[in-house]
N, C-alpha and C positions, 0 to 999 in steps of 0.2 A: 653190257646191259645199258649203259649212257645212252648207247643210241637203240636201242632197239624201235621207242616211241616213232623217228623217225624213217627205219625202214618197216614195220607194219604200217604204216601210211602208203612206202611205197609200192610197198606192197599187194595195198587192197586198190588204189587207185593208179596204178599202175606210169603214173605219171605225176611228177609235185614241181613247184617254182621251185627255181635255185634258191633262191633265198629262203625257203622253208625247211630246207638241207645245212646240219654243219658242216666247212667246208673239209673239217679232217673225213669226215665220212664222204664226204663226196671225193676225194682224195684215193680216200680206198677204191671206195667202188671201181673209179675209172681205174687204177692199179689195177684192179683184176680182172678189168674188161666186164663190168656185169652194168654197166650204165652207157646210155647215149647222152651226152649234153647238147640242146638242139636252142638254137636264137630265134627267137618269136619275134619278138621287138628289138628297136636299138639298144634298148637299155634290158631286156626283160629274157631269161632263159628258160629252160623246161630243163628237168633230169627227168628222162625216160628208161624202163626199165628193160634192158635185156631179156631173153628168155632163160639164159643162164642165171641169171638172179632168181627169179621162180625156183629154178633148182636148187642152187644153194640153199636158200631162206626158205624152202618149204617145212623147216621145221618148226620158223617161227613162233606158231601156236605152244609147240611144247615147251620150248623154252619161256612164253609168258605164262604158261600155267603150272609151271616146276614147282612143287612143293618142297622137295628134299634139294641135299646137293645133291646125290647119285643123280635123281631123275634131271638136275640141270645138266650135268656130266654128258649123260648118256644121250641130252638131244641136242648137245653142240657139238657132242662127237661122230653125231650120226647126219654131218653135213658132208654135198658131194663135193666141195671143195676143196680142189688139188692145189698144194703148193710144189715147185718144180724145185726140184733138189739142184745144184749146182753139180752134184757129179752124177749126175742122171744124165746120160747119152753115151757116145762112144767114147771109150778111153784109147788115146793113142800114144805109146812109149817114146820117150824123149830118143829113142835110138834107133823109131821103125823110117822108114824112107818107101812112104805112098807114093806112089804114079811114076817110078822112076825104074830102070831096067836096065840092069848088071848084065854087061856083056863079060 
Protein backbone atom coordinates (compact mmCIF):
# COMPACT_ATOMS: atom_id res chain seq x y z
CA UNK A 1 0.00 0.00 0.00
CA UNK A 2 3.44 2.53 0.46
CA UNK A 3 3.56 2.71 -2.92
CA UNK A 4 0.48 2.28 -4.45
CA UNK A 5 0.16 6.46 -4.81
CA UNK A 6 3.13 5.98 -7.09
CA UNK A 7 2.06 3.27 -9.52
CA UNK A 8 -1.67 4.78 -10.05
CA UNK A 9 0.32 7.55 -11.43
CA UNK A 10 1.97 5.12 -13.46
CA UNK A 11 -0.34 3.95 -14.19
CA UNK A 12 -2.76 6.57 -15.61
CA UNK A 13 0.16 8.43 -17.36
CA UNK A 14 1.77 5.85 -18.46
CA UNK A 15 5.06 7.41 -18.14
CA UNK A 16 6.73 9.41 -14.85
CA UNK A 17 10.41 11.00 -14.14
CA UNK A 18 12.79 8.74 -12.26
CA UNK A 19 12.75 10.83 -9.57
CA UNK A 20 9.06 10.83 -8.90
CA UNK A 21 9.47 6.95 -8.46
CA UNK A 22 11.09 5.35 -5.04
CA UNK A 23 13.80 3.70 -6.08
CA UNK A 24 12.87 0.41 -4.05
CA UNK A 25 9.73 0.42 -6.30
CA UNK A 26 11.62 1.15 -9.28
CA UNK A 27 13.79 -1.74 -8.21
CA UNK A 28 10.98 -4.02 -8.34
CA UNK A 29 9.54 -3.13 -11.30
CA UNK A 30 12.54 -3.61 -13.43
CA UNK A 31 12.83 -7.13 -11.22
CA UNK A 32 10.02 -8.23 -12.97
CA UNK A 33 10.51 -6.74 -16.08
CA UNK A 34 7.13 -4.47 -16.02
CA UNK A 35 9.28 -1.18 -16.54
CA UNK A 36 11.61 0.47 -19.36
CA UNK A 37 14.07 3.07 -17.75
CA UNK A 38 14.71 5.37 -20.93
CA UNK A 39 17.57 8.73 -20.66
CA UNK A 40 16.09 11.89 -21.94
CA UNK A 41 18.75 14.04 -20.77
CA UNK A 42 22.30 13.84 -19.27
CA UNK A 43 21.12 14.18 -16.15
CA UNK A 44 17.18 13.31 -16.48
CA UNK A 45 15.38 9.75 -16.87
CA UNK A 46 11.65 8.60 -17.75
CA UNK A 47 10.19 5.01 -16.17
CA UNK A 48 7.98 3.84 -18.85
CA UNK A 49 5.56 1.48 -18.47
CA UNK A 50 5.48 -1.91 -20.05
CA UNK A 51 2.29 -3.58 -21.18
CA UNK A 52 2.83 -6.23 -18.66
CA UNK A 53 2.37 -3.71 -15.96
CA UNK A 54 -1.35 -2.83 -17.33
CA UNK A 55 -1.72 -6.51 -16.69
CA UNK A 56 -0.54 -6.91 -13.46
CA UNK A 57 -1.86 -3.48 -11.85
CA UNK A 58 -5.11 -3.81 -13.64
CA UNK A 59 -6.61 -4.32 -10.41
CA UNK A 60 -5.43 -1.21 -9.14
CA UNK A 61 -8.76 0.44 -8.57
CA UNK A 62 -9.93 -2.24 -6.37
CA UNK A 63 -7.38 -2.39 -4.16
CA UNK A 64 -7.79 1.58 -3.58
CA UNK A 65 -11.37 1.37 -3.03
CA UNK A 66 -11.25 -1.99 -0.71
CA UNK A 67 -13.33 -1.31 2.06
CA UNK A 68 -12.88 -4.79 3.99
CA UNK A 69 -9.72 -6.93 4.47
CA UNK A 70 -11.49 -9.87 2.42
CA UNK A 71 -12.27 -7.42 -0.46
CA UNK A 72 -8.21 -6.11 -0.19
CA UNK A 73 -7.45 -9.93 -0.08
CA UNK A 74 -9.33 -10.89 -3.01
CA UNK A 75 -8.01 -7.94 -5.39
CA UNK A 76 -4.27 -8.54 -4.68
CA UNK A 77 -4.94 -12.02 -5.22
CA UNK A 78 -6.55 -11.66 -8.36
CA UNK A 79 -3.16 -10.22 -9.90
CA UNK A 80 -1.72 -11.92 -13.29
CA UNK A 81 1.56 -11.98 -11.61
CA UNK A 82 3.56 -15.02 -11.86
CA UNK A 83 6.41 -15.72 -9.64
CA UNK A 84 8.77 -18.60 -11.14
CA UNK A 85 9.27 -21.40 -8.63
CA UNK A 86 12.87 -22.48 -8.49
CA UNK A 87 11.77 -26.24 -8.92
CA UNK A 88 9.68 -25.34 -11.82
CA UNK A 89 11.31 -26.91 -15.08
CA UNK A 90 12.79 -30.23 -15.68
CA UNK A 91 13.97 -32.34 -12.97
CA UNK A 92 17.14 -34.31 -13.78
CA UNK A 93 18.37 -37.25 -11.38
CA UNK A 94 21.77 -36.87 -9.98
CA UNK A 95 22.38 -40.50 -11.77
CA UNK A 96 20.55 -39.96 -15.30
CA UNK A 97 23.46 -39.49 -18.09
CA UNK A 98 21.60 -37.21 -21.12
CA UNK A 99 23.38 -37.32 -24.63
CA UNK A 100 25.59 -40.16 -24.00
CA UNK A 101 25.32 -43.87 -25.54
CA UNK A 102 25.91 -47.21 -23.89
CA UNK A 103 27.47 -49.51 -26.09
Amino acid sequence: MRYLKSLQKLYTQKELNYSAIPKKLIQKLEDENLIDIKRVTAKGKKVIAKEEFFNVYSNLKDIETATTRAELTLAKSDSKQKHISPQDGLFISGNAMIGTKKD
